[in-house]
GUTOR-399311 format. One record per residue (C-alpha): x, z, y. Coordinates in Angstrom, 3 decimals, m for minus. Layout:
// GUTOR-399311
- x/z/y
- X/Z/Y
...
// end
This chain:
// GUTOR-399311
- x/z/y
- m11.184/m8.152/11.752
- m12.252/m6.251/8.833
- m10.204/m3.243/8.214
- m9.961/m0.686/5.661
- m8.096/2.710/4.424
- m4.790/1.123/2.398
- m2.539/3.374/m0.381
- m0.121/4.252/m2.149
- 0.421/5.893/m5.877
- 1.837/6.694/m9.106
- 3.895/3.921/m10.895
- 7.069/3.767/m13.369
- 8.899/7.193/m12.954
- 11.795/5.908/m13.798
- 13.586/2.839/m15.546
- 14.707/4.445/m18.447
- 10.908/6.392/m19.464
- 10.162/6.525/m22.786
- 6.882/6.338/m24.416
- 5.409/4.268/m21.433
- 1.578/4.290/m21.064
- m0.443/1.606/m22.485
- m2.403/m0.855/m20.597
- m5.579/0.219/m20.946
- m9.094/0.138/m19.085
- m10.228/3.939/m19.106
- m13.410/3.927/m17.078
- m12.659/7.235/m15.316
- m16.060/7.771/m14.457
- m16.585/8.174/m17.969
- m13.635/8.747/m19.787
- m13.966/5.684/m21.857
- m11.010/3.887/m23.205
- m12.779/0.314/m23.020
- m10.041/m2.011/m23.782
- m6.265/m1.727/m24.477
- m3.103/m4.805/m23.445
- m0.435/m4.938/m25.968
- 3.096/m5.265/m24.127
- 5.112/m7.841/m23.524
- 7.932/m7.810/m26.217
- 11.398/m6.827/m24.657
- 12.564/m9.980/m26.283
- 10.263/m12.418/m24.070
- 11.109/m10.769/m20.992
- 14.005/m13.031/m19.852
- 12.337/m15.698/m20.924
- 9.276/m14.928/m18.540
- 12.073/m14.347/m15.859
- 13.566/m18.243/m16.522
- 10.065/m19.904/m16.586
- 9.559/m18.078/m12.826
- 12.950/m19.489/m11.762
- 12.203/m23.288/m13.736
- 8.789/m22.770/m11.678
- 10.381/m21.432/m8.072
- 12.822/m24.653/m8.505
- 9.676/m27.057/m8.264
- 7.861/m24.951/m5.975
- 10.444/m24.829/m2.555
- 10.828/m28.353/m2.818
- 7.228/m28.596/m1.804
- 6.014/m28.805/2.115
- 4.755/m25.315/3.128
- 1.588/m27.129/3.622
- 0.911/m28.013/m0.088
- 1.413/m24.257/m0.864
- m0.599/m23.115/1.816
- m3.269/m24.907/0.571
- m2.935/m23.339/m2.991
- m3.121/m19.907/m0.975
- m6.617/m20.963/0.872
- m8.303/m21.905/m2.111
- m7.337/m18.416/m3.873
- m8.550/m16.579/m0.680
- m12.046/m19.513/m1.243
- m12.007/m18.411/m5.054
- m11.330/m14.432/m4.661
- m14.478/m14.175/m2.138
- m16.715/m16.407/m4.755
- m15.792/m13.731/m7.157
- m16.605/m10.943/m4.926
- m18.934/m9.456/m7.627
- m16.679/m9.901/m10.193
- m13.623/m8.256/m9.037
- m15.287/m5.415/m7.222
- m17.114/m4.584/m10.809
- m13.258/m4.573/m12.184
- m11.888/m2.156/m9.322
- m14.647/0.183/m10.176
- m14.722/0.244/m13.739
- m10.785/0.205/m13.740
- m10.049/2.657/m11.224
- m13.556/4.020/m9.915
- m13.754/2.723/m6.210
- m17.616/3.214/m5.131
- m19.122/m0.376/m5.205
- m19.052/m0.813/m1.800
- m15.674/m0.041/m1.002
- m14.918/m2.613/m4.136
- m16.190/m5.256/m2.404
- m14.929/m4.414/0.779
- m11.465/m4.661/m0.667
- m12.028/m7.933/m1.967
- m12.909/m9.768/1.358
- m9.948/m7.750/2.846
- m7.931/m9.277/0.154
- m9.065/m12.983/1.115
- m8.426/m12.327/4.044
- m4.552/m11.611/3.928
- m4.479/m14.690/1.975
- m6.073/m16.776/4.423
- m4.456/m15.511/6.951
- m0.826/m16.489/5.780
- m2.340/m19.944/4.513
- m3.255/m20.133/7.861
- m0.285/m19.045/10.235
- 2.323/m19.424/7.526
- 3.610/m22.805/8.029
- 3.838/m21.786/11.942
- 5.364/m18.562/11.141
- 8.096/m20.594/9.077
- 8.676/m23.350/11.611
- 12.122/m23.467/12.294
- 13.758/m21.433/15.550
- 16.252/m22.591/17.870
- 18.559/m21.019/19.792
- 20.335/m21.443/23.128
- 23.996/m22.430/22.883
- 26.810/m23.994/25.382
- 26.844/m27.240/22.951
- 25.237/m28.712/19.943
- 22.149/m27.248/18.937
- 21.511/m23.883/16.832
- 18.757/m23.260/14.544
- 17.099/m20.706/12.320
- 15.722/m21.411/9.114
- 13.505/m19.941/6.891
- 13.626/m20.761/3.040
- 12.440/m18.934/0.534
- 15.403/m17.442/m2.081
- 13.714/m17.150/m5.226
- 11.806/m15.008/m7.315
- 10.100/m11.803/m6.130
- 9.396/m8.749/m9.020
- 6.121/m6.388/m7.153
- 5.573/m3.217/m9.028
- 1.626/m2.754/m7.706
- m0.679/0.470/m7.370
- m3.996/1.117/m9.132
- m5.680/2.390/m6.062
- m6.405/m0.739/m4.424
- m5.314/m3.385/m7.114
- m5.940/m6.480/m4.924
- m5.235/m5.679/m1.412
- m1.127/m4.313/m2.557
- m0.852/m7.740/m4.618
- m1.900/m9.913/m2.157
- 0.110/m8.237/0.669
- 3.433/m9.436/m1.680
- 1.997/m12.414/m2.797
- 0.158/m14.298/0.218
- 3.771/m14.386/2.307
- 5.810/m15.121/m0.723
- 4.008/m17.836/m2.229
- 3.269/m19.479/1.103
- 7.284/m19.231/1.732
- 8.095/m20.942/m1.340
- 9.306/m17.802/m3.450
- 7.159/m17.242/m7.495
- 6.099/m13.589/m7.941
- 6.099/m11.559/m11.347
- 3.574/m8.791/m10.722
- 3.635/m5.368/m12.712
- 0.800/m4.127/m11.771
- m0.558/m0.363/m12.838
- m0.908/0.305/m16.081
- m4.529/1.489/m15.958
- m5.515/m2.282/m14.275
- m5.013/m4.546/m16.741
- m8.249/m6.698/m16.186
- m7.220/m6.407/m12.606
- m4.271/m8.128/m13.665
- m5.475/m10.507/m15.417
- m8.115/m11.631/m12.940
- m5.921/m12.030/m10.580
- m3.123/m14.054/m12.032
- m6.362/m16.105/m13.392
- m7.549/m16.748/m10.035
- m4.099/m18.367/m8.729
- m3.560/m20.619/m11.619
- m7.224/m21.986/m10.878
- m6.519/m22.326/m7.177
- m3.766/m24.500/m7.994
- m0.255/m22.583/m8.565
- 1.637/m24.169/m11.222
- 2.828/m22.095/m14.452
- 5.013/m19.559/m13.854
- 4.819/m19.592/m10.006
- 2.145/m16.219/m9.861
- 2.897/m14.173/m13.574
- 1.521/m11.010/m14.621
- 3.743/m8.716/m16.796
- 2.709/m5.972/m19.013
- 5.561/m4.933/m18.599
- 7.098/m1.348/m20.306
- 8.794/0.700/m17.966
- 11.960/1.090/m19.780
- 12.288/m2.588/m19.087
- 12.354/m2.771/m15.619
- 15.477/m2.946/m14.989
- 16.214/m5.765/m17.600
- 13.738/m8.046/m15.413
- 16.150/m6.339/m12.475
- 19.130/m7.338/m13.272
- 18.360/m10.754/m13.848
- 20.212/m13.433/m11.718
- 17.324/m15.144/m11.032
- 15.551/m12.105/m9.042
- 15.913/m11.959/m5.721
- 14.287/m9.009/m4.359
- 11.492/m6.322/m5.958
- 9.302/m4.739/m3.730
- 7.284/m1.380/m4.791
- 4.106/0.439/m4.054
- 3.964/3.779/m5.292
- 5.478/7.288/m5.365
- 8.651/8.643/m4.395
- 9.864/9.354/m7.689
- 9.178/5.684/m8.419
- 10.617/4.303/m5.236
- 13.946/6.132/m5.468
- 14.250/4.811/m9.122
- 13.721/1.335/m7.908
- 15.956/1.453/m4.949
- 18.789/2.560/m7.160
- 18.371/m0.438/m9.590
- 18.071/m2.961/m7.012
- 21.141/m1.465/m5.573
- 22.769/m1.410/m8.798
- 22.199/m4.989/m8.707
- 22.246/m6.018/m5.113
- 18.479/m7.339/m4.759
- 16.861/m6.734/m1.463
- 14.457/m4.084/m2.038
- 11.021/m2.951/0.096
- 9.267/0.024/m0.641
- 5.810/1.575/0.790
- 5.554/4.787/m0.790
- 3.688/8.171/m0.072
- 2.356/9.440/3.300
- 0.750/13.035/4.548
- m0.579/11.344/7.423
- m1.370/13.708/10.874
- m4.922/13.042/11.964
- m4.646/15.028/15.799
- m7.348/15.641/17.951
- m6.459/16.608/21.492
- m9.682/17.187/23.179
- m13.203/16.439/21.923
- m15.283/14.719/24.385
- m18.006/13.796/21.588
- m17.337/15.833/18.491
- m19.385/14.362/16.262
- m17.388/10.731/16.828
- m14.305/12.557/16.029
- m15.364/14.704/13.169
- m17.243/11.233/11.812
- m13.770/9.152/12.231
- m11.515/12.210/10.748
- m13.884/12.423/7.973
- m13.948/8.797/7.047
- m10.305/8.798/7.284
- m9.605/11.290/4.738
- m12.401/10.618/2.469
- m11.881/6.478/2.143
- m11.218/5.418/m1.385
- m11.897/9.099/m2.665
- m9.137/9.755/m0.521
- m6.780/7.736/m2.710
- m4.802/6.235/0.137
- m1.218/7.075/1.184
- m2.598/6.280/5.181
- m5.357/9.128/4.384
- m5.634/11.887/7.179
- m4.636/14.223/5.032
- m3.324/16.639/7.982
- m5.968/17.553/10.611
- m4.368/19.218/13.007
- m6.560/20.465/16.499
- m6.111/22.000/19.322
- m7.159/25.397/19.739
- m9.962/25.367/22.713
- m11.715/22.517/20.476
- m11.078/23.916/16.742
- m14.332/25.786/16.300
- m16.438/22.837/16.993
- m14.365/20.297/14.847
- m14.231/22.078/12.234
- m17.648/23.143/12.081
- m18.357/19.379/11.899
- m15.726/18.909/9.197
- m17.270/21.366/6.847
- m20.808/20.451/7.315
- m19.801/16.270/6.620
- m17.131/17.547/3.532
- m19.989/19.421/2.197
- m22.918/16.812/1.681
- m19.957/14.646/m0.729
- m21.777/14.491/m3.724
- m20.365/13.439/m7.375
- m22.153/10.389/m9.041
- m21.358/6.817/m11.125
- m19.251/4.558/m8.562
- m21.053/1.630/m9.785
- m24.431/3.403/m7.618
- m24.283/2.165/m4.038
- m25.878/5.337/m3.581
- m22.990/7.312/m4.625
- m20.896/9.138/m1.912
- m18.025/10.773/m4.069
- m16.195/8.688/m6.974
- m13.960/9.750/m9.588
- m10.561/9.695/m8.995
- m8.716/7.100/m10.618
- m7.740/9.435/m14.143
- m8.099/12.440/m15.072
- m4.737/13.436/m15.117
- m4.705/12.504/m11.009
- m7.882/15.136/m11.072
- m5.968/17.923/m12.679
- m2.963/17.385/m10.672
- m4.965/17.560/m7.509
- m7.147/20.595/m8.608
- m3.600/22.393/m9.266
- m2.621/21.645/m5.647
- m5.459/23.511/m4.480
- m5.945/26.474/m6.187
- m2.328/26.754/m5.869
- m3.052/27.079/m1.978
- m6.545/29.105/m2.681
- m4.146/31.960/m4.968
- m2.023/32.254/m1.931
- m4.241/33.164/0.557
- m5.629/29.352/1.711
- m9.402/29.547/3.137
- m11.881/26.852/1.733
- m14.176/25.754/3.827
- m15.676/23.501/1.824
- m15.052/22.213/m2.063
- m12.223/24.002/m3.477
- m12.165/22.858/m6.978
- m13.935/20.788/m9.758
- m17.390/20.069/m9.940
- m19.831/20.579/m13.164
- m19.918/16.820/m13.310
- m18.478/14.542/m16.391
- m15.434/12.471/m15.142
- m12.435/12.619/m13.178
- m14.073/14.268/m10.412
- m12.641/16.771/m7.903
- m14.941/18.349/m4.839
- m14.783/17.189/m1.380
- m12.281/19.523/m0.425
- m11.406/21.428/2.798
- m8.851/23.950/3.626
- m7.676/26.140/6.407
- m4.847/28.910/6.689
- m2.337/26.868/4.509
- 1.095/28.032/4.960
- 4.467/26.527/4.075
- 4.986/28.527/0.872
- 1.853/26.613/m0.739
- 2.304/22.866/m2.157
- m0.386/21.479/0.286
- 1.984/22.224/3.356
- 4.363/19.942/1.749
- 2.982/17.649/m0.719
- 0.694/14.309/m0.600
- m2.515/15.428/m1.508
- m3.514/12.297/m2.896
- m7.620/12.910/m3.119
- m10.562/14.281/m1.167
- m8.666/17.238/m0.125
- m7.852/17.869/3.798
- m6.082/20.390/5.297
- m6.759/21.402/8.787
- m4.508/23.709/11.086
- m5.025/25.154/14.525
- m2.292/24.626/16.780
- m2.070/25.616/20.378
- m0.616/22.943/22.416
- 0.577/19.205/21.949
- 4.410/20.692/21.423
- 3.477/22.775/18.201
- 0.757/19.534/17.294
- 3.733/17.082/17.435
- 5.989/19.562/15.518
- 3.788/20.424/13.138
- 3.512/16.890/12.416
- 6.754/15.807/12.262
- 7.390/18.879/9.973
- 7.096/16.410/7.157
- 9.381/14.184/5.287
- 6.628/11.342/5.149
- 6.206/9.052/7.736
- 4.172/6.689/7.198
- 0.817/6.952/9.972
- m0.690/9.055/11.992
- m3.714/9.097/14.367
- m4.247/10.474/17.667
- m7.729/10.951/19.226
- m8.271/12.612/22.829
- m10.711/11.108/25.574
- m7.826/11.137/27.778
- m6.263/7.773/26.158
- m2.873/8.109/28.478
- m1.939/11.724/27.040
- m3.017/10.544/23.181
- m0.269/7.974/23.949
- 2.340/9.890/25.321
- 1.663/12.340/22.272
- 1.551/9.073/19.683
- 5.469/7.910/21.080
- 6.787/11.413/20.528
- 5.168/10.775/16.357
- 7.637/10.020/13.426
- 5.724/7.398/11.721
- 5.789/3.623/10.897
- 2.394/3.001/12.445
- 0.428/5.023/14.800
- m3.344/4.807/15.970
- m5.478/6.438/19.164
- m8.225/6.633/18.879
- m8.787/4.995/15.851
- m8.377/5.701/11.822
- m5.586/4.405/10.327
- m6.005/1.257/8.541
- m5.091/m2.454/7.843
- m5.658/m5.742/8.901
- m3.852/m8.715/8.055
- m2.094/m9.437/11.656
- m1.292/m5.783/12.056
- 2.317/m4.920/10.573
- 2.475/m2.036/7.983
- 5.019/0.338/6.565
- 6.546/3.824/7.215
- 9.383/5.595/7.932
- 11.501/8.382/5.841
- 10.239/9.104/2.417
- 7.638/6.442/3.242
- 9.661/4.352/2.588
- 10.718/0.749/4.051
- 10.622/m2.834/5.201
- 7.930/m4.361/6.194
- 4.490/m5.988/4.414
- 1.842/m8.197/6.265
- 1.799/m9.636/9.905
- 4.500/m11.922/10.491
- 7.316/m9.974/10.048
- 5.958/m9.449/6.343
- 6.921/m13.193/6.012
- 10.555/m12.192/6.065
- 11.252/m9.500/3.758
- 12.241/m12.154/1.253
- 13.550/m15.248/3.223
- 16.474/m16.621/3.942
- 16.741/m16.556/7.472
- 19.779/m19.439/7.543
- 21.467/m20.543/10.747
- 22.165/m24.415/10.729
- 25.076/m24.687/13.781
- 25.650/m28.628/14.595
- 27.926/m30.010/16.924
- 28.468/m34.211/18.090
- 30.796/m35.253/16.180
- 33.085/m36.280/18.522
- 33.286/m33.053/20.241
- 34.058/m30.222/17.407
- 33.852/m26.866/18.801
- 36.888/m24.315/17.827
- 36.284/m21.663/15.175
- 34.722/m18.308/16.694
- 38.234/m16.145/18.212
- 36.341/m13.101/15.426
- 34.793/m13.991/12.245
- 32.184/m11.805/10.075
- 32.570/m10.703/6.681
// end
């Protein structure tokens, strides 16, 4: 199964911002405003919201089969358009080529996957009882608001919208504001594989009306990619208004390395999991942490593999460092270093911007970081690593847990029983030995603590948003008495 890096990033900061960005495609590669989205008018936003409802009223009254099917031919259609939408992802948001395209078959296949094993997934379950019968059903409950990411524009959509529409809910995607064609492409493609109006809408949506779309009665549940910032003001609104809420947000992921039977597999796998996507993923390593006896020759590694990153036009397959997705995400990044370097950080490789036109910061890595500098504490959301020397496992696992994320983490030792026994005592959602952290369709993902919660893709991503309804029937000529304690 194909896998891949997976994110998490900047969206609304809050409900109530004012003077939200545009939608506009700013090729960050070369700071080129190409083409700008006008908003949809505060007035039509209800409206929008109705049609989705109108549409989700048609759309659960048809077998899970029929939608399925609608969900297969998008998966069909997104991998014809390979080309297409990995030119988009790069020109919107500056993934290299190849990781473009690799993104869109990983985005087909999450599709095909629930078109696939949804309608098992939503068979109905029964359940042992002393008479009459017992069963759980799953409907869907309506329609689903997904506030999306930039940094990989069709594998966060399709994680919300492959379950959803297979369960019978309609989706209203806000996606990030520097993705519009993204957007576009995307609501384009499920309207030609067969989803009837208003059952897949985009929104360009300002962020000041979020919580108008919210509130509405017809929303069910929003789920949110993105920072903390913009997951705490999310979880407050759909508290405000009782919708089920999931959030994956931010990660500073532990990448530990035990023991190093072939250092040049584990300095190959820590490198590729930092430096994915230009580092632009919330599962990043973006915390190597190694044991003493092995440090010298790990890190060695990591500084000769951090140094041969060189800047050039994503759209070049022969490219090995993009641009990061704006330049504002460049500057902020930059300031997280040289905030470490001016107190007392060591670079071992990078450290800053390059001489290079475009949102472009160095392969970065740094050593001797300390609690009082922002890159102890904060997601360094880039192709900036920090590595620590640690003695034992005890200070490894403390050290990592000395975080509020939680999303992943990765152990690696050639001893697979003591990575494990390391991995259990881990605070994160997800945990890998042995292996990068990544995603595939079948494989559950989401964090813990800041990370957020719930959970997206694998069967229990199917759920977030159902109804999970018990039918109890008795004969009836034999009624059962009422339960001696009642709920609610």
């Amino acid at each position: 199964m194909t896998t891949t890096q997976a994110p998490s990033t900047e969206q609304p900061k809050t409900a109530g911002d004012a003077g939200a960005r545009p939608y506009a495609t700013i090729n960050p590669y070369t700071g080129q405003t190409e083409q700008e989205f006008p908003f949809l008018e505060t007035s039509e936003v209800d409206g929008v919201v109705e049609k989705a409802h109108a549409a989700f009223l048609d759309w659960r009254r048809r077998t899970v089969e029929e939608r399925a099917a609608v969900v297969k031919k998008a998966a069909e259609l997104m991998l014809e358009r390979t080309e297409e939408f990995a030119a988009l992802i790069t020109k919107e948001m500056g993934k290299r080529i190849q990781e473009a395209a690799g993104e869109v078959q990983l985005a087909a296949s999450i599709l095909s996957y629930y078109a696939d094993n949804g309608p098992r997934f939503l068979e109905p379950k029964p359940i042992d009882v002393m008479a009459g019968e017992a069963v759980v059903v799953n409907e869907p409950t309506g329609v689903i608001l997904a506030i999306e990411p930039w940094n990989y524009p069709l594998y966060q959509v399709v994680r919300v919208a492959g379950p959803n529409l297979t369960l019978g809910n309609t989706i209203l995607l806000k996606h990030a504001e520097n993705n519009p064609q993204c957007a576009l492409a995307l609501e384009q493609l499920f309207r030609d594989a067969g989803a009837p109006e208003g059952v897949y809408t985009n929104l360009f949506l300002r962020i000041a009306d979020v919580e108008q779309v919210i509130s509405n009665k017809a929303i069910q549940g929003v789920t949110l990619t993105g920072s903390e910032r913009a997951g705490s003001s999310v979880a407050q609104l759909a508290g405000k208004h009782l919708k089920k809420s999931v959030l994956e947000l931010g990660g500073s992921d532990p990448f530990i390395v035990l023991d190093a039977p072939d250092v040049g597999r584990t300095v190959k796998a820590a490198t590729m999991a930092r430096m994915a996507n230009t580092g632009q993923a919330c599962i990043a390593a973006k915390r190597i942490i190694v044991l003493d006896e092995v440090f010298d020759d790990v890190v060695g590694g990591l500084q000769q593999a951090f140094s041969t990153f060189a800047p050039g036009d994503p759209a070049d397959p022969s490219t090995t460092l993009g641009p990061l997705s704006t330049e504002r995400a460049a500057a902020d990044l930059a300031a997280q270093i040289q905030d470490a370097v001016d107190k007392g950080a060591t670079v071992l490789a990078g450290g800053g911007r390059p001489e290079h036109d475009g949102a472009f910061v160095n392969a970065t890595l740094l050593t001797d970081v300390t609690p009082d500098m922002r890159a102890y504490h904060e997601e360094l959301f880039g192709p900036a690593a920090v590595v620590y020397r640690v003695a034992d496992e005890e200070e490894a696992i403390a050290l990592a847990n000395d975080s509020d994320f939680g999303l992943s983490a990765a152990v690696y030792s050639g001893d697979t029983e003591r990575a494990r026994s390391v991995a259990d005592r881990l605070e994160s959602g997800m945990v890998w030995i042995n292996q990068p952290s990544g995603s595939s369709p079948e494989l559950p993902f989401g964090g813990v603590k800041r990370s957020g919660y719930g959970r997206e893709l694998s069967e229990l991503g199917m759920f977030e948003f159902a109804n999970r309804r018990l039918v109890r029937t008795m004969p009836a000529k034999k009624q059962a008495q009422p339960a001696q304690h009642t709920g609610g």
